[in-house]
Each structure stands twice: as structure tokens, then as C-alpha cells.
ZASETOR-620087 format. One line per field, with one value per residue: residue number from 0; x, y, z of N, C-alpha, C, O in turn. Coordinates in steps of 0.2 Angstrom, whole numbers, plus 5000, padded with zeros to 4 digits. Example, Ala and Ser with C-alpha at 12.3 -4.5 7.8 and 13.67 -1.06 7.14 Angstrom:
BEGIN
num: [0	1]
n.x: [5066	5064]
n.y: [4972	4989]
n.z: [5039	5035]
ca.x: [5062	5068]
ca.y: [4978	4995]
ca.z: [5039	5036]
c.x: [5066	5064]
c.y: [4984	5000]
c.z: [5039	5039]
o.x: [5071	5067]
o.y: [4983	5006]
o.z: [5042	5040]
***
This chain:
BEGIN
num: [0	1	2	3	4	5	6	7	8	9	10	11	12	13	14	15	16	17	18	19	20	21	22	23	24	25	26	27	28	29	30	31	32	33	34	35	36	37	38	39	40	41	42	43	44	45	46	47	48	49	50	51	52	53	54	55	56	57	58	59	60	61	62	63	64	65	66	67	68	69	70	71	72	73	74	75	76	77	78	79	80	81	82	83	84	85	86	87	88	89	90	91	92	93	94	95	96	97	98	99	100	101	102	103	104	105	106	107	108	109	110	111	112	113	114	115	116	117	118	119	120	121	122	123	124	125	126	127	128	129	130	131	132	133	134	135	136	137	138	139	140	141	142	143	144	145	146	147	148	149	150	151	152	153	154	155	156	157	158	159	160	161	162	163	164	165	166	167	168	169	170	171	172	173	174	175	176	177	178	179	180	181	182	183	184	185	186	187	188	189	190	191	192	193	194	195	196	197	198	199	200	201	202	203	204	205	206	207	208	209	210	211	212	213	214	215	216	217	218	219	220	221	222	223	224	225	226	227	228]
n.x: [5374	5375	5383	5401	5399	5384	5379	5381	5374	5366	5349	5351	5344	5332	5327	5318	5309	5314	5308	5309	5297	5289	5287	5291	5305	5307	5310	5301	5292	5288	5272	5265	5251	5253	5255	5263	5274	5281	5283	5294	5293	5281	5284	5285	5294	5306	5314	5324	5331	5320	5308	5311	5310	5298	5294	5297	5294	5281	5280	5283	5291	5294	5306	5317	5331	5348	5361	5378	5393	5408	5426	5441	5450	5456	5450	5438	5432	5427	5419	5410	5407	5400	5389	5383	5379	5370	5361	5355	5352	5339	5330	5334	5339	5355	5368	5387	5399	5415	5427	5441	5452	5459	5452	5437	5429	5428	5422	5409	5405	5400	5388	5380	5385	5380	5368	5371	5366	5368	5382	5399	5407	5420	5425	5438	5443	5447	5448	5448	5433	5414	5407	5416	5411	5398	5397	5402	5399	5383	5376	5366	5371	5381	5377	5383	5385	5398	5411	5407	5404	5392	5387	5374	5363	5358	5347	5344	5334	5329	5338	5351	5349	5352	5362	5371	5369	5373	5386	5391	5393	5405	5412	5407	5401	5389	5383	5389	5381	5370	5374	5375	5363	5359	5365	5357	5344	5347	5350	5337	5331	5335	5349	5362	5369	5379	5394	5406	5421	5437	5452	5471	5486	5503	5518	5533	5551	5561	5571	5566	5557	5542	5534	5534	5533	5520	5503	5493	5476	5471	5480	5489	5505	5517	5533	5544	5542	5549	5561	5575	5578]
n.y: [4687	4670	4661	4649	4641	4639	4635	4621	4617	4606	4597	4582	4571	4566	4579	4591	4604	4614	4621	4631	4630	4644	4646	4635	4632	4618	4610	4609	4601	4605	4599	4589	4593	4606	4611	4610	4598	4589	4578	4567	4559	4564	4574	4582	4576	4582	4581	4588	4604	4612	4607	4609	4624	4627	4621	4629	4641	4639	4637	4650	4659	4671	4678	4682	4687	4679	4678	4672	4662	4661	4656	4664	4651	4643	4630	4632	4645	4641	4632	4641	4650	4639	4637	4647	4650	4640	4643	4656	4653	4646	4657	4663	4679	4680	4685	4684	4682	4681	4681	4682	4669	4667	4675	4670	4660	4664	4675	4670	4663	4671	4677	4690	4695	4700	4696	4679	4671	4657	4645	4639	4628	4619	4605	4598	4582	4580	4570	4554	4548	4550	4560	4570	4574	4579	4584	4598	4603	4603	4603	4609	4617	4621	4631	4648	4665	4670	4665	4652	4634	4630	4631	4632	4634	4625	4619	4606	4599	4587	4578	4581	4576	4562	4561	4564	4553	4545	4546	4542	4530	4515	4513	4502	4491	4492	4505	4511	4509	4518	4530	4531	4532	4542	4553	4553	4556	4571	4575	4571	4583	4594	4600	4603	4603	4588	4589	4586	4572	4579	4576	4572	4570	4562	4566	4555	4555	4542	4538	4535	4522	4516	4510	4511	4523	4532	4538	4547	4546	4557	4564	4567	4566	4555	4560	4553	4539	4542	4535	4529	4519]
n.z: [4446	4448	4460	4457	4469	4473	4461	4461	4473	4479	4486	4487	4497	4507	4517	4530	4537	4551	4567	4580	4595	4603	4617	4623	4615	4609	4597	4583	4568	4550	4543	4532	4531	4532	4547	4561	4571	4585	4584	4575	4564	4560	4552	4534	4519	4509	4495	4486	4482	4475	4480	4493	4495	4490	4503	4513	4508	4512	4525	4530	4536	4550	4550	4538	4539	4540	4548	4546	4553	4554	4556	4550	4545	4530	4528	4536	4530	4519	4522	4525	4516	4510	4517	4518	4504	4503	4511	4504	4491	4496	4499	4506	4517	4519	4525	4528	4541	4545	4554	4563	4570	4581	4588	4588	4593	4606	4604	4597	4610	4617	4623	4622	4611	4593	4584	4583	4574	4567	4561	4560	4570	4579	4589	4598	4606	4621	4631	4631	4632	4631	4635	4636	4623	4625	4639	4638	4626	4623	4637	4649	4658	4653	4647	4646	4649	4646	4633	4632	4628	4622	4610	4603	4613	4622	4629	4640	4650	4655	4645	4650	4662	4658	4653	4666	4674	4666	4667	4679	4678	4673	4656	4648	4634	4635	4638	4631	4621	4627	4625	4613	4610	4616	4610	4598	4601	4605	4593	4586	4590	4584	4587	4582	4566	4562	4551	4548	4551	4556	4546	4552	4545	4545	4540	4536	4532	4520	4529	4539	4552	4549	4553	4567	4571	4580	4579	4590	4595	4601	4606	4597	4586	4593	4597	4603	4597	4585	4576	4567	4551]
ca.x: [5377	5377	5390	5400	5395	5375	5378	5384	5370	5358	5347	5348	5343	5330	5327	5314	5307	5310	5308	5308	5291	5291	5286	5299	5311	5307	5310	5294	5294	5284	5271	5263	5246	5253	5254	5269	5271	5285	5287	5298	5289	5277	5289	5284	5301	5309	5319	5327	5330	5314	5304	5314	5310	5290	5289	5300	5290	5275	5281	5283	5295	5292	5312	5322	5337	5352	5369	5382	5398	5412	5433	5446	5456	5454	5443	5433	5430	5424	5413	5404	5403	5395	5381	5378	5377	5363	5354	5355	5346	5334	5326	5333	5344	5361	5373	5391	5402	5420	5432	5451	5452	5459	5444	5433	5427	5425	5416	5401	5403	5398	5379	5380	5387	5372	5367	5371	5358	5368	5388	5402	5409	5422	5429	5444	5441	5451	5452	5442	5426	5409	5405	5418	5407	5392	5395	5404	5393	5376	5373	5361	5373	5388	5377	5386	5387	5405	5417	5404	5404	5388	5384	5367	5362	5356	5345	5337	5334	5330	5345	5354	5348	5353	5370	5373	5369	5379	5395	5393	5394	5409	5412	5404	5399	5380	5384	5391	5376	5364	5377	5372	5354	5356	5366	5352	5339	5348	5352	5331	5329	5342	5353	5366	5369	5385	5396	5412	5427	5446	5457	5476	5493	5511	5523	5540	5556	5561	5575	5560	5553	5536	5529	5536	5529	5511	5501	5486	5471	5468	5487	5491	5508	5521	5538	5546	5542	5554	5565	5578	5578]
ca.y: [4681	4663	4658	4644	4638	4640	4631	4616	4615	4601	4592	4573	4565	4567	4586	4593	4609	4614	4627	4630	4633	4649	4644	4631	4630	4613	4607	4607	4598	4605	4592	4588	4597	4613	4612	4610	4592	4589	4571	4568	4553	4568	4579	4581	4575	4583	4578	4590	4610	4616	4605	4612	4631	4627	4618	4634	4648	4639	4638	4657	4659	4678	4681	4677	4688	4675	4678	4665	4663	4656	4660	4664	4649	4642	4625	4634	4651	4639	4629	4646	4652	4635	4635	4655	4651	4635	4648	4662	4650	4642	4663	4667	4684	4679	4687	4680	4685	4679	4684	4680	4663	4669	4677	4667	4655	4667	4680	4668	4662	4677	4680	4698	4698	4702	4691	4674	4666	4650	4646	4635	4625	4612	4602	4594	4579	4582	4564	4547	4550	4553	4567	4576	4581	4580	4589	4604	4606	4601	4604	4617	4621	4626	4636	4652	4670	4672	4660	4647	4633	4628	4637	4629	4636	4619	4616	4601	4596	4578	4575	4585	4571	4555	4563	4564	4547	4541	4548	4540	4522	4513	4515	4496	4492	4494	4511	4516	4511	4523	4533	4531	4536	4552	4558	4552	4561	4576	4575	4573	4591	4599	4605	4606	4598	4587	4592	4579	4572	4582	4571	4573	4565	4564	4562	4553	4554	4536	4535	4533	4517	4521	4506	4511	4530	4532	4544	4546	4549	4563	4567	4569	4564	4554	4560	4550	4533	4542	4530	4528	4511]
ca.z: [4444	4451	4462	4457	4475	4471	4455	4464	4477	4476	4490	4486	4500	4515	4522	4533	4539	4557	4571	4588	4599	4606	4623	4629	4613	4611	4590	4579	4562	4545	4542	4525	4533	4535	4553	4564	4577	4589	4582	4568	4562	4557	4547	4528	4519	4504	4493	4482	4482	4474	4485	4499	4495	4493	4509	4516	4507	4514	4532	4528	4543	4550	4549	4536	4539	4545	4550	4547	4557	4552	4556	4544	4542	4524	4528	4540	4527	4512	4524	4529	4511	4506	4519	4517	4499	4502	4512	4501	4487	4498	4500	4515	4515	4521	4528	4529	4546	4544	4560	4566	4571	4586	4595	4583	4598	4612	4601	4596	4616	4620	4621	4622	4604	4593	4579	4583	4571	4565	4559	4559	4575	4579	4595	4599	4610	4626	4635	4627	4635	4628	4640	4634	4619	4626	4642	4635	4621	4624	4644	4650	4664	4650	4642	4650	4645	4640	4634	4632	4622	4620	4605	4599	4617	4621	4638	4640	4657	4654	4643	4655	4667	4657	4655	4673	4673	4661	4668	4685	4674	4669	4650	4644	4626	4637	4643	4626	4618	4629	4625	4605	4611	4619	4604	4593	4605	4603	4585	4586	4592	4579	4592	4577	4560	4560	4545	4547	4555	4552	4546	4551	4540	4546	4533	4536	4527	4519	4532	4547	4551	4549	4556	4574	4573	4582	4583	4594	4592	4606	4609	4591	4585	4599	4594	4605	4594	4580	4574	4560	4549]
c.x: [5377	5382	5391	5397	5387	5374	5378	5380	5366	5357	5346	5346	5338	5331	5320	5314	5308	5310	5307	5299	5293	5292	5290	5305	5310	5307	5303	5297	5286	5280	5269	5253	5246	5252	5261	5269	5280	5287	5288	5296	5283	5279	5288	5292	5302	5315	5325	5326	5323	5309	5304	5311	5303	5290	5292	5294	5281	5274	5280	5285	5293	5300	5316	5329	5343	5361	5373	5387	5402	5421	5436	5451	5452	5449	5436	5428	5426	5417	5407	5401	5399	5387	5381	5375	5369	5357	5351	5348	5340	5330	5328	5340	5349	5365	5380	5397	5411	5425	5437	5447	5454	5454	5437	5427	5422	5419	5409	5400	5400	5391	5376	5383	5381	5374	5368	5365	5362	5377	5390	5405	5413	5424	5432	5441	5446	5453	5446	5438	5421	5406	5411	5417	5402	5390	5396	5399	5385	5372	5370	5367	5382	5386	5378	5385	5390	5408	5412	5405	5398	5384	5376	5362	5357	5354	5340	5339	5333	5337	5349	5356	5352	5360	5373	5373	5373	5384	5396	5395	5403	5407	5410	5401	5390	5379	5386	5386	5371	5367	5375	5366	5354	5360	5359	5347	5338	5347	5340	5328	5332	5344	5359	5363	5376	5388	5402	5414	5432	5448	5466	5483	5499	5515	5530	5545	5558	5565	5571	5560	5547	5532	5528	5532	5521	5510	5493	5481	5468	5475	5492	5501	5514	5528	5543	5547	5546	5558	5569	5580	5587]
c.y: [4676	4660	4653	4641	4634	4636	4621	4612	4611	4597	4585	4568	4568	4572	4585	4601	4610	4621	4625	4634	4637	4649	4641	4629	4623	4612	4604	4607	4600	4599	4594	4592	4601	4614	4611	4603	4593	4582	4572	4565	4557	4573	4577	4581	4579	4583	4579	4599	4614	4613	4610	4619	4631	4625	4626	4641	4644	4638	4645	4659	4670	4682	4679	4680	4683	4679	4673	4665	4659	4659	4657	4659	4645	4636	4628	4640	4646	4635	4634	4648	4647	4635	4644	4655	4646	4641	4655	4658	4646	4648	4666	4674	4686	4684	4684	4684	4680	4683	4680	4672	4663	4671	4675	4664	4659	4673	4674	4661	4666	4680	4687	4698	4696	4697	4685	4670	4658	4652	4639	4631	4618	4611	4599	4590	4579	4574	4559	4544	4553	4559	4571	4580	4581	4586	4597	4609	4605	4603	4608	4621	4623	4630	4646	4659	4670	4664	4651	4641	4626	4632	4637	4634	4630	4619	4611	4596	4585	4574	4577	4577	4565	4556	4563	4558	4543	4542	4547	4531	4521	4512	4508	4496	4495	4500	4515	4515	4516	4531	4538	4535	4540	4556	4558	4557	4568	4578	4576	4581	4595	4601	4607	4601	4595	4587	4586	4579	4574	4574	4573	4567	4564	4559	4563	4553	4547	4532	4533	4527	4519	4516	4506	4520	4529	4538	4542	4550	4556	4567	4570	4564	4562	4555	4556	4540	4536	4539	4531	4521	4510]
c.z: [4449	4452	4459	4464	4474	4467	4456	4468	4476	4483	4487	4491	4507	4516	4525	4536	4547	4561	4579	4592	4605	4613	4628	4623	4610	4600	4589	4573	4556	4543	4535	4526	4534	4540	4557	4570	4578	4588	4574	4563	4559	4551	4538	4525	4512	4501	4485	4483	4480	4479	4492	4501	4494	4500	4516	4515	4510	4522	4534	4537	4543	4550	4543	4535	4544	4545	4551	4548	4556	4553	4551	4541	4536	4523	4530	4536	4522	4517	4525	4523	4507	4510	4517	4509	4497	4506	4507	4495	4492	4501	4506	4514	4522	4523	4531	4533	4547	4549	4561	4569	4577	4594	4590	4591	4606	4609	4601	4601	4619	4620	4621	4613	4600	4587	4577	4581	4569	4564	4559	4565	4576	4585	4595	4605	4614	4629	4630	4631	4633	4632	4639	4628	4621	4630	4640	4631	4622	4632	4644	4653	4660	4646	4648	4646	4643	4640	4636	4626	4620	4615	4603	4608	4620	4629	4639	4645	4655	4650	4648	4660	4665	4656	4661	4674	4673	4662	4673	4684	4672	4661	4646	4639	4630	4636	4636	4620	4618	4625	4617	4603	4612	4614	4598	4595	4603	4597	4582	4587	4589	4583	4587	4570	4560	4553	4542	4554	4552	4553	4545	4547	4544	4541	4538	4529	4527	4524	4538	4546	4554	4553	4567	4575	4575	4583	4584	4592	4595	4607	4603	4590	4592	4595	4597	4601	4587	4580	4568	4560	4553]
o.x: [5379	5386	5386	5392	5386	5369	5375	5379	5362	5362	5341	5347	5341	5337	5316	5320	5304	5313	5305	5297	5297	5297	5292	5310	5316	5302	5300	5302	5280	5284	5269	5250	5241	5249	5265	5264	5284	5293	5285	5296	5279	5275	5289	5296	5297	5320	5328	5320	5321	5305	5299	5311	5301	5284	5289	5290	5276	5268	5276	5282	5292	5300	5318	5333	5342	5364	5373	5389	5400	5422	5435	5455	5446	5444	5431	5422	5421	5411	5401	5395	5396	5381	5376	5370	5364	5351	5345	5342	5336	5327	5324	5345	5349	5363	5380	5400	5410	5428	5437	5442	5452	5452	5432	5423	5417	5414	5405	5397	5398	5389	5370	5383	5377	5380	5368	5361	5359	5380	5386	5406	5411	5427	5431	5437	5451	5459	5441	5438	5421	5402	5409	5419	5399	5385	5392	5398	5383	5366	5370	5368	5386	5390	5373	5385	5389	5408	5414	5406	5399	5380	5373	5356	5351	5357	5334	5342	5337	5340	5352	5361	5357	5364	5379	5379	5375	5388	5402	5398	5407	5401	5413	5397	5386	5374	5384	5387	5368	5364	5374	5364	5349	5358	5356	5346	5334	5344	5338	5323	5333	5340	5362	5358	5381	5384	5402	5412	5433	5447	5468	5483	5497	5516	5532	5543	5556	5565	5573	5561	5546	5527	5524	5529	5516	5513	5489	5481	5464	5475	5497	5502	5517	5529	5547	5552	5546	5560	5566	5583	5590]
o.y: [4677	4658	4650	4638	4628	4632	4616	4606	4611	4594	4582	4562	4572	4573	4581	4604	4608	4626	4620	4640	4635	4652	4643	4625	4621	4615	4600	4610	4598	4594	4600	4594	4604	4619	4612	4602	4595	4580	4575	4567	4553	4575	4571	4585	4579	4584	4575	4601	4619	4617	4612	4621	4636	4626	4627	4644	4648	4638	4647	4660	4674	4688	4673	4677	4683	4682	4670	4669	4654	4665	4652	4661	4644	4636	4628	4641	4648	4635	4633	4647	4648	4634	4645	4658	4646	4642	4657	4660	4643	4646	4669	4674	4690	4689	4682	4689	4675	4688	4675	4671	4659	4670	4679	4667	4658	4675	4674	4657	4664	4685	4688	4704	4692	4696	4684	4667	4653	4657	4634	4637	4613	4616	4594	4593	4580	4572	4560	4538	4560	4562	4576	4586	4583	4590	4601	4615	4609	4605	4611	4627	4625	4633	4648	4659	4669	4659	4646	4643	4621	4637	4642	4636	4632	4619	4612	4591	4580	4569	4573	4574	4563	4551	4562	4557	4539	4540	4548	4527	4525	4510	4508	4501	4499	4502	4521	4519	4519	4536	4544	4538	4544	4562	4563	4562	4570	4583	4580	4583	4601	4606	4612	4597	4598	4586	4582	4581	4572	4569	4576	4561	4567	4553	4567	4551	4544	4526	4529	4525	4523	4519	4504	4522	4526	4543	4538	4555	4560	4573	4573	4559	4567	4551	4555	4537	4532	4539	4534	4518	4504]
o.z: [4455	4448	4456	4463	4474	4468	4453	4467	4471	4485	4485	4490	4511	4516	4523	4537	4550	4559	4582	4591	4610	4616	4634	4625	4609	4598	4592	4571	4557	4541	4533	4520	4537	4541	4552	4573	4574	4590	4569	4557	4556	4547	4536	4527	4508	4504	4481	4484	4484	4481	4496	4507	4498	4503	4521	4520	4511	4525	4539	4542	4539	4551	4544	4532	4551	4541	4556	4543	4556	4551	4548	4537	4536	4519	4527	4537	4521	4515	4525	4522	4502	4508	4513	4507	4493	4505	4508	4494	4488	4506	4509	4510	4526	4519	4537	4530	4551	4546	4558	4570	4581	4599	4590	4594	4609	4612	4605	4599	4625	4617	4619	4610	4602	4585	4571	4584	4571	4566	4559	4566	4574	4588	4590	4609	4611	4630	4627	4633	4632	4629	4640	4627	4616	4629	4642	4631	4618	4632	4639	4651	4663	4643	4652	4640	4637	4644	4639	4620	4619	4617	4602	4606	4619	4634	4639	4645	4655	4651	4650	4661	4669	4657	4661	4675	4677	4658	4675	4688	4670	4660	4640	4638	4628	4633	4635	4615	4613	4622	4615	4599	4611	4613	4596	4592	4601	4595	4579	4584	4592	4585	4588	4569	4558	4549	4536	4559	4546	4557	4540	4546	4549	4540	4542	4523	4532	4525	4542	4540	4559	4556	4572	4581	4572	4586	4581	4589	4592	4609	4604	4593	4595	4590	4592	4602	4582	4586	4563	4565	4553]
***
């Protein structure tokens, strides 16, 4: 029987085929000749699920066993069983790994733990600085045995470079442009898929004045601007 999930599914916009070349890891893109190119601008596009599962079965990937990671809190469980179920329909024979939320992180930081094929991942921004997701997640030199959290296992010395770079700059609309480009870069090499942004609420009682409560965007709610009218 067909999940509801499954039933739900549908590509409507822009997908591609890709994979990594064995040799340096570097993102290859299905093209429309049956052949494999390193520029995206070469990539055959599809534009709908059954499109998607021909240009799939005709990559004819040599594994299709995945493992998909995801911890137990309720957004993060439904997110896991919505991609396990678009792989499940797109032929590939899923497997859906759902751990404590607790040791969620350091488990699939841990490169000794076996079957890290794909999953779920989110970051908290620490200070209001774009190297605080870049470096963390994307560097070469964080992708570490344990307790890593460069999960995509991401090494790519020349981005590496232009990040170094860019963290010796003050933070100028210029600087926050290049800044635009090495996500883009990366986003070129699938190093992840972004999924969203959380969004948080704080509800007040009618006796507050609401207009004096702040909350920050990295520090979360300041209790300190609590007020009554």
C-alpha cells in the first residue's frame, strides 16, 4: 500500500541527476547524452517524478541501498519520513534511521558509525557572521572523526581558500556579496540540499506591552524588555 507520504509526492520544478567522481569527489551532472560533465550548464533537467526515475534508472547507479538519518523530535521525524519516502518512490531501497535527539548529532559526526549515506541536519547561528555556517559546516579542516559537524564531509581546498579570505575582511555589502558566491559555489557541488528556515513565536499575555518585548534573532528571547501596560 502507498503511503499517504508517497501519494503526495510530485517533482514540479527543475531537478538533476548527480554523483560524485571517484577519483577526487568532485560533483558530476547527468547529461541528456548519457554521459556524465562537471558543469551544470550541462546537466539533462527533469521536470516531473517519472522523468526523474528514467533519467535515474538510466544512470543505473551501482548502489541503490540508502540510509536516511533523522532524530526523533516530531518536525525532524516527519522530515526524515518525507525524504525516505521520495527515495523509496524514485527506486532506491531506503532505509529510515531515526535516533534520540540527544546523541543524534554526535552519532552521524562520527565517521566510524557505518551507513552514513544521507539525512536530516540543522544549525543554530552562534554570532551574526557568515563563517559561522560556512566554517563549521563546509570546511575541510572541520571535517573531523568524532563530533564533527561537517556532515556532507565537505573538502574543497579552493573554497576552503576563499573562505579564509573572507574572514580576514570587514563584513561590507561587497564582502557580503562574495560571500553570496561561495554559497552559490558550493550549492554547485551539492554539498547539501537546503530544506528551510525554523521559525520561532512568543506569545504574551494582553497585560504585556508587546511593542517593548524583543527578541533576537541569535540570542532568542530578551526577558529583560518584559513589561506590563
Amino acid at each position: 500500500m502507498t503511503s499517504p507520504l508517497q501519494q503526495k509526492i510530485k517533482i514540479t520544478g527543475p531537478s538533476v541527476v548527480t554523483a560524485n567522481r571517484t577519483w577526487d569527489g568532485v560533483v558530476v551532472y547527468r547529461t541528456a547524452a548519457k554521459g556524465w560533465s562537471a558543469d551544470l550548464a550541462d546537466a539533462a533537467i527533469v521536470r516531473n517524478s517519472d522523468e526523474a526515475k528514467a533519467l535515474l534508472a538510466e544512470a543505473k547507479p551501482s548502489d541503490m541501498n540508502v540510509t536516511v538519518w533523522t532524530d526523533d523530535e516530531p518536525d525532524r521525524k516527519r522530515i526524515g519520513e518525507y525524504y525516505h519516502d521520495v527515495l523509496t518512490q524514485l527506486g532506491f531501497n531506503a532505509t529510515l534511521k531515526v535516533i534520540a535527539g540527544d546523541v543524534y548529532f554526535t552519532t552521524i559526526g562520527n565517521q566510524s558509525t557505518p551507513d552514513l549515506d544521507t539525512g536530516f541536519a540543522d544549525w543554530f547561528q552562534d554570532f551574526p557572521h557568515p563563517d559561522d555556517f560556512f566554517r563549521p559546516l563546509l570546511n575541510g579542516a572541520s571535517n573531523l572523526p568524532t563530533n564533527s559537524n561537517n556532515f556532507s564531509h565537505v573538502n574543497l581546498p579552493e573554497l576552503d581558500a576563499k573562505m579564509d579570505a573572507l574572514r580576514q575582511q570587514q563584513l561590507t555589502d561587497d564582502v557580503k556579496k562574495q560571500y553570496a558566491e561561495l554559497d552559490k559555489q558550493y550549492m554547485e557541488q551539492a554539498v547539501w540540499a537546503p530544506y528551510g528556515n525554523e521559525q520561532f513565536t512568543t506569545f504574551l499575555s494582553e497585560r504585556m506591552d508587546f511593542d517593548k518585548s524583543y527578541h533576537h534573532l541569535l540570542f532568542n528571547q530578551d526577558y529583560s524588555s518584559f513589561a506590563i501596560k
